[in-house]
N, C-alpha and C positions, 0 to 999 in steps of 0.2 A: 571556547566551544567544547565540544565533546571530545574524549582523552580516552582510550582502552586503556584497563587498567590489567585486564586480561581476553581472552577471547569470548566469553560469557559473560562481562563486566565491563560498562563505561561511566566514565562520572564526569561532573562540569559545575562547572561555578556558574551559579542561578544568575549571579546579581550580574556578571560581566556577558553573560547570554539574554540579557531583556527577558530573563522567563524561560520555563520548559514546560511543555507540553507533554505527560508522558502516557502509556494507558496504565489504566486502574490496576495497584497491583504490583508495579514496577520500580518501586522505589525500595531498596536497600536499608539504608541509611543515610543520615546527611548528620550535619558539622555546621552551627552555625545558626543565623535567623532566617529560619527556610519559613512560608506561610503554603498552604494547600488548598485549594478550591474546586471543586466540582468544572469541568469545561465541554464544551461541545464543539465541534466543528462544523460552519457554515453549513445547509444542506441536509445534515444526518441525523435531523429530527422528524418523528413522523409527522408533522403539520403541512406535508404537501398538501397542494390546492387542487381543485378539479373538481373531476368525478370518481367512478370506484375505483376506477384502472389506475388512476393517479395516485388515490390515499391507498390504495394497496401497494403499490410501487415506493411511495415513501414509506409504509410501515417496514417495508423488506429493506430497504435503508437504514432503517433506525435499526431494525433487527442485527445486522451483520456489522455497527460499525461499531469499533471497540469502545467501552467506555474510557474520559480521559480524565487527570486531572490538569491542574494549574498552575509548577511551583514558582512563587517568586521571592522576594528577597537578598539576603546577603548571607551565601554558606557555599558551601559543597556537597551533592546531592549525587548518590552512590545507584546507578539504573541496572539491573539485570531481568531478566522471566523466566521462568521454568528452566535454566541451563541451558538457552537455547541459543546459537551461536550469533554475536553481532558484529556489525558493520556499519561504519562511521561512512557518510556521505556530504560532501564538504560542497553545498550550494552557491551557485555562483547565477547574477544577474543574468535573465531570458531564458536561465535553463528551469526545465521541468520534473519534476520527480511525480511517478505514477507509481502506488504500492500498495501491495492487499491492505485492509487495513487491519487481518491480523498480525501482519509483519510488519508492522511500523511501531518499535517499541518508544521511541520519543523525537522532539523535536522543536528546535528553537522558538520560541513563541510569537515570534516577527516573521514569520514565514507566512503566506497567507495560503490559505488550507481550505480544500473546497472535495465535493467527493460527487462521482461522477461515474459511466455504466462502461464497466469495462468491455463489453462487447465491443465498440471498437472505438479507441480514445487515441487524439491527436490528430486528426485528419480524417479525410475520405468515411466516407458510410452513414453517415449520422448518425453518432452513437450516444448525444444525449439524449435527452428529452425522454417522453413515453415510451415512443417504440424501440429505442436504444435501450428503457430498462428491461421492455418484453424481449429483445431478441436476447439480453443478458441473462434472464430467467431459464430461456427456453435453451441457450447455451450451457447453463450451470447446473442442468437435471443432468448432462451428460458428463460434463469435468470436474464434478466437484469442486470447482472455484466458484467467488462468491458474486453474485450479480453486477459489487459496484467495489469502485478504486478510489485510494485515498490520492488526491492531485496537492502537491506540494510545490510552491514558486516563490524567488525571493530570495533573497540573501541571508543566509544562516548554516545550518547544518541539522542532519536527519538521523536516525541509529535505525538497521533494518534487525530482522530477526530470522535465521534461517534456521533450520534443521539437519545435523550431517556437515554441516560448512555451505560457503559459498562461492559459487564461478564467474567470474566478470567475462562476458560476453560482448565485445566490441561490436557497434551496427555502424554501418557506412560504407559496406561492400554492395557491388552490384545483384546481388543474393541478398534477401530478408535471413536473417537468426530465426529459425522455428525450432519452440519450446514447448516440451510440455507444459499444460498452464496448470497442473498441481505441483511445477517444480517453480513456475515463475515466483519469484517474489518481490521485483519491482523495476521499472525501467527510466532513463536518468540522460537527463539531453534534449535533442529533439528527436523523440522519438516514438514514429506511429504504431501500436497496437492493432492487429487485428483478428478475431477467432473467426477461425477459417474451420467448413467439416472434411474430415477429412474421406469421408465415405456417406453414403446413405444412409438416412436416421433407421430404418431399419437394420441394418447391415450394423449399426450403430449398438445395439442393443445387446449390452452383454461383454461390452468389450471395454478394454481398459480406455482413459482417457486420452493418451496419447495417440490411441489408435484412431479412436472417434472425431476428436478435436484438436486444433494445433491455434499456438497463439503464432502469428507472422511478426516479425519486428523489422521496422525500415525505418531510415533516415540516419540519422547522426548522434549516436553518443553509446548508453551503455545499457546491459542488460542483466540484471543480477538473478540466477537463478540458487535455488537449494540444491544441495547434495543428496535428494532425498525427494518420495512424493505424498511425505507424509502430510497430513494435515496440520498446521497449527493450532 
């Protein structure tokens, strides 16, 4: 699987990972008979179905979700981005990974991978479908985070990408973990999301995101935020 080679660098052998999915961009260098292909992730094409609120809700999908490619073969394949700090995530069967999908810099390609409205993911509120991507729109004019989440399950491993470093935040206390959601950068386990206001949308207006909005995090496992609330 995936190996730090430094804190801005991880590398992995294609042929003994089934494949790497990484975004556009990402690739280093490699060693070996590496091939590359164009790839998508279930979901984060704009060919949503419906009416207008649907095909606009998938364009703003396809809009925000990184381009990927496909490597496979037999080499070693060398992942970093912009210097920006990474972290190896070591997937285990029933657990879930939720992650912006600007910070998901690669990931095993047997992983099945599906993207979904971060407005409130894993439980309670309904946060797919239509009105789960409208209440994520009308959340993301205020937080600057991006309307939907990259959902990763399955046996493999993930590489995130932070800014500043990263803090592992344990959920499973009688108390939700609440995050700023310009710091969140992904959550790992069973674990429910939800964007919560934290004042009146007017009262709202002008004010940083932390003050405006909070992400709540409950259940069981982990919560990765950046050191940082910079944008990716």
């Amino acid at each position: 699987m995936f190996e730090k080679v430094n804190s801005k660098v991880v590398k992995v052998d294609v042929g003994q990972a089934g494949g790497v999915v990484a975004r556009t961009g990402a690739m280093l260098f490699y060693q070996g008979q590496v091939g590359f292909a164009p790839h998508q992730i279930p979901g984060a094409g704009p060919g949503m179905g419906g009416g207008g609120l649907m095909r606009m809700a998938g364009a703003m999908m396809a809009g925000e979700h990184e381009r990927t490619m496909l490597a496979r073969g037999n080499g070693t394949v060398h992942y970093g981005f912009a210097g920006l700090e990474v972290q190896v995530v070591q997937m285990q069967p029933g657990a879930v990974l939720r992650v912006e999908a600007s910070r998901l810099l690669a990931n095993t390609a047997g992983l099945q991978a599906s993207v979904v409205s971060v407005a409130s993911s894993g439980g309670g509120g309904g946060g797919g479908g239509l009105m789960g991507a409208l209440r994520g729109a009308a959340a993301g004019v205020v937080t600057g985070q991006g309307m939907f989440t990259t959902q990763l399950s399955g046996q493999g491993a993930a590489v995130l990408l932070a800014h500043g470093g990263f803090l592992e935040l344990q959920v499973g206390g009688p108390n939700p973990v609440v995050v700023d959601p310009q710091a969140f950068v992904a959550a790992y386990g069973n674990v429910q999301t939800e964007l919560k206001s934290a004042m009146g949308w007017r009262d709202a207006v002008g004010r940083g995101a932390g003050e405006a909005m909070q992400l709540h995090c409950h259940g069981q496992g982990v919560v990765y935020v950046q050191a940082s609330e910079e944008k990716l």
